[in-house]
Backbone bond lengths (Angstrom), bond angles and torsions (degrees), N, CA, C in turn:
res aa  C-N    CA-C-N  psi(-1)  N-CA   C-N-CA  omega(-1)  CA-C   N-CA-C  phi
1 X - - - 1.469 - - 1.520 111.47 -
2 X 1.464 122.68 39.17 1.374 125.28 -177.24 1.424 114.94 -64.15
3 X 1.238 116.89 -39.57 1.649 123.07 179.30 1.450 101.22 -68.81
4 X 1.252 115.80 -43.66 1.650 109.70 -173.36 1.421 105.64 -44.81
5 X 1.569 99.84 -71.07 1.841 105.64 168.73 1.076 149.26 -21.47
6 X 1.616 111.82 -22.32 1.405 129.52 152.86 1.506 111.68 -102.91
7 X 0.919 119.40 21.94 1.313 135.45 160.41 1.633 108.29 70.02
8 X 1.636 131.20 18.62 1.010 130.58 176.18 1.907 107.28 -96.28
9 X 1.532 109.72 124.73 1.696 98.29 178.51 1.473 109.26 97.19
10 X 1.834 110.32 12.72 1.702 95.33 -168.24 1.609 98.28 -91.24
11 X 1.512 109.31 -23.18 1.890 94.78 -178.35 1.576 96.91 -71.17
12 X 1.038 156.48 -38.21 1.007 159.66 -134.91 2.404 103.17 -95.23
13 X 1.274 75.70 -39.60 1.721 86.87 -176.94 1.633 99.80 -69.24
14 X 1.500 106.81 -37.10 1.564 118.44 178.83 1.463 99.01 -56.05
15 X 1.342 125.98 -77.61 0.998 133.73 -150.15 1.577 117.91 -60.92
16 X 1.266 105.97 -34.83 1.101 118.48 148.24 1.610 148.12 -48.49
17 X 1.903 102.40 -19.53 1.244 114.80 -178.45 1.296 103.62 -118.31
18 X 1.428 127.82 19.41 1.037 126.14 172.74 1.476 130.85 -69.00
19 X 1.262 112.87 -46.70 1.580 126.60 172.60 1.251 121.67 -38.51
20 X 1.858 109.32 -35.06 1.689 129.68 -144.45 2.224 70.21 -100.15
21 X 1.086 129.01 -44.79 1.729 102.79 -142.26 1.567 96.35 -82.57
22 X 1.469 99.02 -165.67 1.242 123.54 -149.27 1.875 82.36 -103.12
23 X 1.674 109.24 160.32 1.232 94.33 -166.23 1.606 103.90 -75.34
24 X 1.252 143.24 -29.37 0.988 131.73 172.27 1.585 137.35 -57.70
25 X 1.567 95.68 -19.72 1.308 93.50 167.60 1.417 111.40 -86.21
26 X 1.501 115.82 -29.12 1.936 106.85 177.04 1.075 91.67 -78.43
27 X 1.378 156.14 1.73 1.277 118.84 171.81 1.976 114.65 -90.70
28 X 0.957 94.01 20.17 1.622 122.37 179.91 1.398 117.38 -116.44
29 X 1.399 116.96 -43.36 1.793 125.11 162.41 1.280 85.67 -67.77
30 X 1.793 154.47 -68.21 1.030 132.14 -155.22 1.664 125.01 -31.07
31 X 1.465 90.68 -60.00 1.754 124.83 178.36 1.091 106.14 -31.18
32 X 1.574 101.90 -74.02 1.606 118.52 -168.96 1.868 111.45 -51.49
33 X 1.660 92.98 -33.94 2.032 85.56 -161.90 1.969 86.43 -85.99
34 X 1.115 106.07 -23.35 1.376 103.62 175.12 1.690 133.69 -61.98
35 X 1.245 87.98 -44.35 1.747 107.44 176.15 1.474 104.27 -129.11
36 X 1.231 138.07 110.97 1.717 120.63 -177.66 1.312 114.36 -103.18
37 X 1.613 94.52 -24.73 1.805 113.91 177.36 1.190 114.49 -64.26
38 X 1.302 120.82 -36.06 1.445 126.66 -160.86 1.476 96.61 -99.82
39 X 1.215 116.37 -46.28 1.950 109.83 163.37 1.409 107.88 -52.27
40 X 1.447 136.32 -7.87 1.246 113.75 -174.98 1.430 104.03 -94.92
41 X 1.411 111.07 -39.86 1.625 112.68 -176.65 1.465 105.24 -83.45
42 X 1.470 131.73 -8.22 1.410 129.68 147.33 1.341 126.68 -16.67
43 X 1.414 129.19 129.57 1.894 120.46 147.39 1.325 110.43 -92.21
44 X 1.094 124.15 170.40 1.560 142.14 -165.70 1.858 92.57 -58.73
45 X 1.021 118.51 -57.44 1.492 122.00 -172.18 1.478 111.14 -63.54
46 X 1.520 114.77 -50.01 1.288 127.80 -169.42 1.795 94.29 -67.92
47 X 1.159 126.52 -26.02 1.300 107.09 176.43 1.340 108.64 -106.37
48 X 1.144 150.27 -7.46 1.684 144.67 140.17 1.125 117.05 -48.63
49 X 1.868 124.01 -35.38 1.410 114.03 149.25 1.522 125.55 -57.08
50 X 1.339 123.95 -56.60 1.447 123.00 172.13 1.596 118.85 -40.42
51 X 1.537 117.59 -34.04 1.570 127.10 -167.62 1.368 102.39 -88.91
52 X 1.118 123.32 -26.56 1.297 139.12 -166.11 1.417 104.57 62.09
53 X 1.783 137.19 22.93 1.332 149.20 111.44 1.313 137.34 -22.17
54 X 2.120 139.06 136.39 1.082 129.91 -172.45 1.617 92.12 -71.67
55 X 1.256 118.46 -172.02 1.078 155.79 159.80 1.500 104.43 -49.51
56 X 1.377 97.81 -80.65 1.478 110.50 172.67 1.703 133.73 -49.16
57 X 1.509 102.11 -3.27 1.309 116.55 -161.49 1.811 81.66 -112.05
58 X 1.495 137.76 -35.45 1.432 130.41 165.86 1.726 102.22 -54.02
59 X 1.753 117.72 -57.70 1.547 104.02 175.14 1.319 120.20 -55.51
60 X 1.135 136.80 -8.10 1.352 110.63 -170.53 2.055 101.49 -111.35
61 X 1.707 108.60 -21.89 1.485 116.89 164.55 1.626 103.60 -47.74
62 X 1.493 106.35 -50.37 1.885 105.09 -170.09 1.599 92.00 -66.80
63 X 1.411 122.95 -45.81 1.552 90.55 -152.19 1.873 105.46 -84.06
64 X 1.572 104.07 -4.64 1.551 104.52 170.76 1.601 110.31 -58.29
65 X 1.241 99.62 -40.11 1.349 107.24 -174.44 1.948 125.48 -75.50
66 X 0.972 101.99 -16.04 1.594 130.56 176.18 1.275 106.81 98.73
67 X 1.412 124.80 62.07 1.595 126.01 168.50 1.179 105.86 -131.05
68 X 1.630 100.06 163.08 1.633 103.91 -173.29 1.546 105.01 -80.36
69 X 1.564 102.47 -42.89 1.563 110.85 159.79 1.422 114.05 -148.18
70 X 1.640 101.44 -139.67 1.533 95.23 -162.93 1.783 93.94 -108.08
71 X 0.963 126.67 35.82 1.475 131.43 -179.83 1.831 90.66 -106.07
72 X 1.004 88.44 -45.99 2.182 91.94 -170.96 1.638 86.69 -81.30
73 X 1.121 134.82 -44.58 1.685 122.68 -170.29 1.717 102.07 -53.92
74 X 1.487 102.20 -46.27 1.697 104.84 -172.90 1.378 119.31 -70.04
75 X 1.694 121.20 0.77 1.687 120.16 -176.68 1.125 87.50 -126.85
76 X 1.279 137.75 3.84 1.649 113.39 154.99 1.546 109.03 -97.30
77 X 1.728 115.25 -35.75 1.425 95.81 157.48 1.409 126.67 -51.17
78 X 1.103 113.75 -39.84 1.610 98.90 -167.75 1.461 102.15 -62.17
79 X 1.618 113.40 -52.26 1.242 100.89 -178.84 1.528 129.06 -51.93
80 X 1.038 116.24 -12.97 1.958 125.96 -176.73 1.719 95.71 -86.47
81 X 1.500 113.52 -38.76 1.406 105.39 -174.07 2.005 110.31 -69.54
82 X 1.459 109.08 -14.65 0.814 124.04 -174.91 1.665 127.58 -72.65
83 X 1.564 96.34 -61.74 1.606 111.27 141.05 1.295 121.05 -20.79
84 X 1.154 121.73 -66.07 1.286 135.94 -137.94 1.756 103.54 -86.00
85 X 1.180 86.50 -38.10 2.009 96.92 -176.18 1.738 91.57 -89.47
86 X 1.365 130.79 -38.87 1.750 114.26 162.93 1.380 113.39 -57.74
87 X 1.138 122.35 -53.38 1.674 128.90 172.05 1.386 124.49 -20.92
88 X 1.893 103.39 -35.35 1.357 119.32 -167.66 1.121 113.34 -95.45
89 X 1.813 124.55 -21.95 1.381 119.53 -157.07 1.767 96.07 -128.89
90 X 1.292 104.80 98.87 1.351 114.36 179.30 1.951 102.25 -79.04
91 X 1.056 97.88 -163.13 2.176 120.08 -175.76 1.277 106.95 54.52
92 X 1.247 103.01 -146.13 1.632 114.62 -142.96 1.518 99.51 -67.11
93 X 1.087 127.70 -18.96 1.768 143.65 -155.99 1.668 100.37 -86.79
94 X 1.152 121.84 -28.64 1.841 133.91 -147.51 1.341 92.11 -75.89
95 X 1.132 137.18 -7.20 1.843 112.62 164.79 1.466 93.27 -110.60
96 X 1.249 129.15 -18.84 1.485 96.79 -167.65 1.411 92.93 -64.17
97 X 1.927 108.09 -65.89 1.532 109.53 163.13 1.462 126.41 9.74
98 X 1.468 100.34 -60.68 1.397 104.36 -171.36 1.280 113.51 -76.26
99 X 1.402 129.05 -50.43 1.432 136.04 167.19 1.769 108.76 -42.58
100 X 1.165 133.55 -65.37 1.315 138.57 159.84 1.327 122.00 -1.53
101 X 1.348 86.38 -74.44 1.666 92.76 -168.42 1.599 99.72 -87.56
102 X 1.590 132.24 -1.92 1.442 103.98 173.89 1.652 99.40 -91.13
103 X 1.294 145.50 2.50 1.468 162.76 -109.60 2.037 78.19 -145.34
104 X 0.966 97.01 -66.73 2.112 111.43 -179.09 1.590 97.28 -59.61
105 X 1.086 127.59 -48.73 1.254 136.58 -149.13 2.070 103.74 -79.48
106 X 1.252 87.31 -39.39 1.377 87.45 -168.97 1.772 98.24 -100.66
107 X 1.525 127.02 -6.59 0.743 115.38 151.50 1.308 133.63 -65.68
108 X 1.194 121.76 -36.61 1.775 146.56 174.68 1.522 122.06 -57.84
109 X 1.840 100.56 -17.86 1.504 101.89 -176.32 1.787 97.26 -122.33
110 X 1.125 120.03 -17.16 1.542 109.45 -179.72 1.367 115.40 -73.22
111 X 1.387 92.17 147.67 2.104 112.65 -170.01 1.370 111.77 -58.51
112 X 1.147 153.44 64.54 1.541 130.74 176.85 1.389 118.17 -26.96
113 X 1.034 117.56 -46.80 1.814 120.80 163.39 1.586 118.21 -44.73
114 X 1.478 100.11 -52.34 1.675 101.95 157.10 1.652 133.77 -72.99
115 X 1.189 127.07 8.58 1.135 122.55 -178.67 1.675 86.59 -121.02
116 X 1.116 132.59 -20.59 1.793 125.22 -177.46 1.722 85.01 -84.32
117 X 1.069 125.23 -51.53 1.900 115.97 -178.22 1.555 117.28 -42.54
118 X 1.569 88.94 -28.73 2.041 83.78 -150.69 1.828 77.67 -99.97
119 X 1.128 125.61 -65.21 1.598 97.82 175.28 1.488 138.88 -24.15
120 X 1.499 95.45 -60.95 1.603 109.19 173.66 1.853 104.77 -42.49
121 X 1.099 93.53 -54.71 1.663 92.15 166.72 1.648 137.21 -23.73
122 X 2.152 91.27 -77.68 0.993 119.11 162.23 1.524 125.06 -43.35
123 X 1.397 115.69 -14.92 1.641 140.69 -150.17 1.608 81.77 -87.53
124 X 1.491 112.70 -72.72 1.293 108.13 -145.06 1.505 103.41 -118.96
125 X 1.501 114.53 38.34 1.815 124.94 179.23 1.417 85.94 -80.78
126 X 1.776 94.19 149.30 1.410 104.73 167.05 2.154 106.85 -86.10
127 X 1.791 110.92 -4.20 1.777 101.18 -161.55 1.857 66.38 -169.20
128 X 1.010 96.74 125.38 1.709 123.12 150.17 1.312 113.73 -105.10
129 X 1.316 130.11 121.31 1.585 133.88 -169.51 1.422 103.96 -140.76
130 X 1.381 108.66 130.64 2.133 128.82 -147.88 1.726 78.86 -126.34
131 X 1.469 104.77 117.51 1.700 109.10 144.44 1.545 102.80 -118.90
132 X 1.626 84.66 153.89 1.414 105.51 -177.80 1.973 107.97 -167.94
133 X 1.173 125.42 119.03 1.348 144.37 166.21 1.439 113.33 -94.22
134 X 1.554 98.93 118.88 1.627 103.66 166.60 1.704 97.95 87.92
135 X 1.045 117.20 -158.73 1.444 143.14 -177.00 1.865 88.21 -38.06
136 X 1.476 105.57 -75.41 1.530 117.96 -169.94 1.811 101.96 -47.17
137 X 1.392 119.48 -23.04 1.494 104.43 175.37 1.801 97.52 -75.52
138 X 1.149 135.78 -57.51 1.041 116.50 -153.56 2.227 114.15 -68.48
139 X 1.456 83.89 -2.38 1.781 102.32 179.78 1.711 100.66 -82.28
140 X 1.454 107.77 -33.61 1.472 119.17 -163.17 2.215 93.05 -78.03
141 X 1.463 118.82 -37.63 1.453 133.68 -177.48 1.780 105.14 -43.52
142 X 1.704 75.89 -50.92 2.260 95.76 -161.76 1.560 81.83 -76.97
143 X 1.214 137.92 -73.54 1.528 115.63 178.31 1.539 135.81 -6.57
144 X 1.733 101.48 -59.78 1.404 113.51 -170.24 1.548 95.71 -82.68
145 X 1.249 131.81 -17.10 1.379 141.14 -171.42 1.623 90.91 -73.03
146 X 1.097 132.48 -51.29 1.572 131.13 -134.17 1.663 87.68 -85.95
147 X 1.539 95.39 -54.38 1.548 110.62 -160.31 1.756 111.91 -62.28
148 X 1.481 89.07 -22.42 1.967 87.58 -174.77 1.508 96.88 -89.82
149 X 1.063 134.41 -19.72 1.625 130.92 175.70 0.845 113.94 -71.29
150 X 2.275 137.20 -17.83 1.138 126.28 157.98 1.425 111.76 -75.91
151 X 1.210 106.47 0.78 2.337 97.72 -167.63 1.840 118.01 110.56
152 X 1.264 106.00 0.90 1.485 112.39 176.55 1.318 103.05 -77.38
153 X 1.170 128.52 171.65 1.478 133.32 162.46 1.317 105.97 -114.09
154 X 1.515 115.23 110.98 1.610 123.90 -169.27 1.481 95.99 -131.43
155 X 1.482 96.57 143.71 1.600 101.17 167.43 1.389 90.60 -137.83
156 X 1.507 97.99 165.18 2.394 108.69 172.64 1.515 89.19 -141.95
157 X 1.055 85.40 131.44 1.295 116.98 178.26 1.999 111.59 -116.67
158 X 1.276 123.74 120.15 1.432 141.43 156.23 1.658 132.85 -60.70
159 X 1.792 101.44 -46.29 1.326 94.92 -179.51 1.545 100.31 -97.01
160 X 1.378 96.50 121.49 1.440 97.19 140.69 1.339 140.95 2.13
161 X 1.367 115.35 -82.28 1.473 132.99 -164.41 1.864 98.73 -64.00
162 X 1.413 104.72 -34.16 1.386 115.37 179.12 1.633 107.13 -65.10
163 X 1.066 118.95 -69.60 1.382 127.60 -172.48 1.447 109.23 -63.78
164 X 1.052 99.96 -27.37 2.025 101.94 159.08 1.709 118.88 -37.93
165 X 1.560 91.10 -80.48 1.526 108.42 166.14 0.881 127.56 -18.16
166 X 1.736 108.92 -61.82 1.447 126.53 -163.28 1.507 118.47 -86.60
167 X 1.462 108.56 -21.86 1.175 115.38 167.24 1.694 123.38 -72.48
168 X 1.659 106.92 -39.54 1.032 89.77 165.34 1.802 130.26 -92.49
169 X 1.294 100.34 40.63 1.571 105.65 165.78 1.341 120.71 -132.90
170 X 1.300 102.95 37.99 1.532 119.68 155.12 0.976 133.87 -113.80
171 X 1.395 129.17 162.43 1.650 138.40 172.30 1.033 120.22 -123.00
172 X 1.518 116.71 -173.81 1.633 136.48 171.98 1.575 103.47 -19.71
173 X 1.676 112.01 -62.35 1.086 106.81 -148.45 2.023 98.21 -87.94
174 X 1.202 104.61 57.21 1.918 109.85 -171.39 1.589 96.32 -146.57
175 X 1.487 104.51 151.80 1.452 93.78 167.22 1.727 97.38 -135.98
176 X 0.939 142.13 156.33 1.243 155.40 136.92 1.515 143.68 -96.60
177 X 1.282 84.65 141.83 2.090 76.31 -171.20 1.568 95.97 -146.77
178 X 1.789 90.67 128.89 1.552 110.66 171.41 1.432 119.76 -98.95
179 X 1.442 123.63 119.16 1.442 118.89 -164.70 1.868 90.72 -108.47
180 X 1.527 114.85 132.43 1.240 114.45 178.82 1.873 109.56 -164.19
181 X 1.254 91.65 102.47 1.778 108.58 -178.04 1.217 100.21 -21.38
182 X 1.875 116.99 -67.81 1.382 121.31 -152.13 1.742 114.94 -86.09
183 X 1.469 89.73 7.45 1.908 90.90 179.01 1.564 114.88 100.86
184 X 0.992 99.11 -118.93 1.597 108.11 -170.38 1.679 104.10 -120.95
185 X 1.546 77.72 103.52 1.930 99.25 178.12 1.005 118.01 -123.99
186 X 1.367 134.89 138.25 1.629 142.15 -144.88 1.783 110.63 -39.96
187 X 1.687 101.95 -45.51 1.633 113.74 -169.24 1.533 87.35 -74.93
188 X 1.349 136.91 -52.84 1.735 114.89 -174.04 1.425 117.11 -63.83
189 X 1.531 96.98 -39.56 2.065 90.50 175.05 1.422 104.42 -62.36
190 X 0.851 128.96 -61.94 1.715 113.77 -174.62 1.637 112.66 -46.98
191 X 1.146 119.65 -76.82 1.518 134.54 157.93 1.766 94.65 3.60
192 X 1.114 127.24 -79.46 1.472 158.18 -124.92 2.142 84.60 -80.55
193 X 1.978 87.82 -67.09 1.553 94.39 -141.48 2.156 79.65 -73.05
194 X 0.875 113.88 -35.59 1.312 120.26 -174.13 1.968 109.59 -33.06
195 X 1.872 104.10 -65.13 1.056 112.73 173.52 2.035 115.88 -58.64
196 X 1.211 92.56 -32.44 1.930 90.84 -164.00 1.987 104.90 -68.21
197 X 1.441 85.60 -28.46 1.561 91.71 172.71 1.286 133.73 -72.74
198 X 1.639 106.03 -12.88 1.334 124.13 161.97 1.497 143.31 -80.71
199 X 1.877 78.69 -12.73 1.376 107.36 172.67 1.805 113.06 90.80
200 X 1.453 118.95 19.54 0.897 130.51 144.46 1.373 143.65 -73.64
201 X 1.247 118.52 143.81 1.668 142.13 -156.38 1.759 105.03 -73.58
202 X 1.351 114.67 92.83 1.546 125.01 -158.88 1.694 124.31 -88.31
203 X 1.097 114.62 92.14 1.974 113.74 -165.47 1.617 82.13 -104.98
204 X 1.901 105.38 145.15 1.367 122.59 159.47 1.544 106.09 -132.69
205 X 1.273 108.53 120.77 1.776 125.62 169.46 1.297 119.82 -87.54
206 X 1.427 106.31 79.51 1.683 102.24 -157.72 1.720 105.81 -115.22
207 X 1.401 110.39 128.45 1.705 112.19 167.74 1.137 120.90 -11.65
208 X 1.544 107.63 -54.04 1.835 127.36 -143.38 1.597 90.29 -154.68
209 X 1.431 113.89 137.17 1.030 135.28 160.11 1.888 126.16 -61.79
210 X 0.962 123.39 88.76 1.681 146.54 179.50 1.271 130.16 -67.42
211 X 1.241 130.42 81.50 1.414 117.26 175.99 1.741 112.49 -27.10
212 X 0.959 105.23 140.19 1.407 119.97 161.66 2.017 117.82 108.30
213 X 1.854 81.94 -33.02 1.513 107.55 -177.59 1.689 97.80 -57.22
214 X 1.091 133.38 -34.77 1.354 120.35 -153.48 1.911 97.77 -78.33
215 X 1.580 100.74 -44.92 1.679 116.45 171.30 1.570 104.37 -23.95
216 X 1.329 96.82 -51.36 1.414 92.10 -156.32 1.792 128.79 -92.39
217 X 1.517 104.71 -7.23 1.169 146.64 -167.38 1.981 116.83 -104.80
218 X 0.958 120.38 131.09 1.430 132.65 -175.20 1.784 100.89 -86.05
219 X 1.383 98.93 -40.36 1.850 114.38 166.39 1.499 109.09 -167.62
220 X 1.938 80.71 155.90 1.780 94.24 -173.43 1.344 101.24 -106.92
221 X 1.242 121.31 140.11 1.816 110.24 139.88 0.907 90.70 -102.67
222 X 1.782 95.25 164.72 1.726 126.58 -178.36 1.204 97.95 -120.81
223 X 1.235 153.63 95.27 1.398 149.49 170.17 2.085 119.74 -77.13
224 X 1.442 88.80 87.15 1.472 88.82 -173.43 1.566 137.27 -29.88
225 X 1.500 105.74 111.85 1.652 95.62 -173.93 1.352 101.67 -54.28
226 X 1.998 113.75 -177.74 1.107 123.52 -168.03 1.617 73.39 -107.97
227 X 1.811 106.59 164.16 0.955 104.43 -170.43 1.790 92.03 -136.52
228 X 1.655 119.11 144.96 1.193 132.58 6.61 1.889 94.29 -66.55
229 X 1.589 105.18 161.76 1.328 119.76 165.29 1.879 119.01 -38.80
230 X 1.050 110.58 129.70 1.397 118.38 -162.06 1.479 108.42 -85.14
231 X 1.646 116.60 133.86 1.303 125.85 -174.83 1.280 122.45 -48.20
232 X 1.389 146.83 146.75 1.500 133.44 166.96 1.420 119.40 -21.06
233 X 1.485 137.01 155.43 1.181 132.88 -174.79 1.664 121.05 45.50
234 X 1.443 117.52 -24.12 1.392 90.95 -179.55 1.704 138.23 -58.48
235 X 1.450 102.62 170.03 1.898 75.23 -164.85 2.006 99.30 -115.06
236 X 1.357 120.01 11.95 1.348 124.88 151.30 1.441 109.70 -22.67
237 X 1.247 159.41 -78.58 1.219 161.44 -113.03 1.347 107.25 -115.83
238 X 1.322 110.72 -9.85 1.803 125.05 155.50 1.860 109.47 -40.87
239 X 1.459 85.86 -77.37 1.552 92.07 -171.23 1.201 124.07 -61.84
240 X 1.183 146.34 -9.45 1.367 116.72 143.51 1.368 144.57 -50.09
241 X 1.545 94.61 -43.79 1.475 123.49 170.36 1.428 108.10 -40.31
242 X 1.160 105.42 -69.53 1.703 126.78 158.25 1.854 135.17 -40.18
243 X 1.390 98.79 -34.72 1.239 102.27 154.32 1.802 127.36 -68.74
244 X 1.658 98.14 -33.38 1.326 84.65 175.87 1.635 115.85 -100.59
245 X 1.459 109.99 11.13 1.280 94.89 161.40 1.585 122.44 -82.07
246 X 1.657 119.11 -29.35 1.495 117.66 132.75 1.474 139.98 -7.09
247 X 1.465 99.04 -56.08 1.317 112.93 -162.79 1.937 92.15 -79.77
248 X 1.203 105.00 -34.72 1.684 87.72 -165.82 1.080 104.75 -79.21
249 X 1.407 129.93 -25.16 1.572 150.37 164.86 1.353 95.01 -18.13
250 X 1.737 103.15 -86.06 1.582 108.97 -168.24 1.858 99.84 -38.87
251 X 1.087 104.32 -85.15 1.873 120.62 -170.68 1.406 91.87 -13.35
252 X 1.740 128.80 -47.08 1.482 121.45 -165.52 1.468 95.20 -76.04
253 X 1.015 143.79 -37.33 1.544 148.22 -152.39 1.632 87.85 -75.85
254 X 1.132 117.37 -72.43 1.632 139.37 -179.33 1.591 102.49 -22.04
255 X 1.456 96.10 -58.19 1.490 107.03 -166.47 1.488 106.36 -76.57
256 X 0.942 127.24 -36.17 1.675 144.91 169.98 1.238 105.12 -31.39
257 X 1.712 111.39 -79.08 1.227 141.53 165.88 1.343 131.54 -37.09
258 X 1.742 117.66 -33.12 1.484 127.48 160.98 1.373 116.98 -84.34
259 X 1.199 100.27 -13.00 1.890 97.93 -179.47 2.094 99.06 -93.13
């Protein structure tokens, strides 16, 4: 189910596994191939009411389907709903298209509960510290850029060996965040487990959702790729990333502003 995982082909994998489940679980694939939009802005309850399904009958649809739950089922749908509406609109329009809907997409699945946590954070850190390698370092730069223009003290750091250091000489009162397209890669797992062991406040900005990444992390964003998957070097897969460094922006402004 590798394509599912990037969320391209998941109504289709559904529809396909419908025949094989139990009726309570198709009456939950129904929903989803029926309404996908409204399963996306769904909670686990709010859509066991709609299915007229338990709770427990959505966990066991995600893990039929190969998810851990229905948080990873809802960012590969979006991303398939995403595909699917680029798929349709070819010419001069087909990247904005594409940027659009991964911009919608990753808006549609991120936590508001998690972006008021990781601000509130950001609110009252004594050192905000951004890694990022490659493309994702210069994403990790505009990060520390955004965040020090409200009054935080942010630095981004590229090398490794640097953000090593620095990670492990923080605490409680620090937060860190590793932004990395491909997930969990040797320099972010270290980076990551380095700071949490210090007892620092742990954010990962990752392409694609990663086993292991969550272990190591206090919270994830998933910043929806553009879909189809973007050629070497292109720089499409920026702006999401970027949108939600926006998004925590405001929440910090918000929080700024109420204190």
């Amino acid at each position: 189910m590798a394509d599912t995982l990037f969320g391209r082909g998941l109504l289709a994998e559904i529809q396909g596994a419908m025949d094989e489940m139990p009726e309570a679980l198709a009456r939950v694939g129904g929903y989803i191939l029926g309404q996908p939009e409204a399963a996306i802005r769904a909670s686990t309850a709010e859509l066991a009411l709609q299915c007229g399904a338990g709770e427990a009958s959505i966990v066991r649809f995600c893990r039929r389907m190969g998810f851990a739950g229905f948080r990873e089922l809802k960012i590969a749908l979006a991303s398939d709903i995403a595909y699917r509406r680029s798929d349709e609109t070819r010419g001069s329009s087909e990247l904005a298209d594409r940027m659009i809907t991964a911009l919608k997409s990753t808006s549609d699945t991120i936590s508001e509960a998690d972006l008021k946590t990781v601000a509130a954070r950001l609110t009252a850190a004594r050192h905000v510290d951004v890694f990022g390698s490659g493309v994702s370092g210069i994403v990790a730069e505009l990060f520390a850029y955004r965040f020090s223009r409200l009054g935080l003290v942010a630095r981004a750091f590229q090398d490794p060996i640097l953000a090593d250091e620095v990670a492990g000489a923080r605490g409680e009162d620090s937060v860190v965040i590793a932004i990395s397209d491909p997930g969990l890669t040797v320099p972010t797992e270290r980076f990551l487990a380095q700071a949490r062991a210090a007892g620092a406040f742990t954010v990962a900005i990752s392409g694609r959702q990663f086993g292991g990444l969550e272990d190591l992390c206090d919270v994830v964003f998933v910043a929806t790729p553009v879909s189809p998957l973007p050629q070497r070097g292109e720089m499409s897969p920026v702006a999401a990333k970027l949108f939600i460094c926006d998004l925590l922006a405001q929440e910090v402004m918000a929080a700024l502003s109420a204190g």
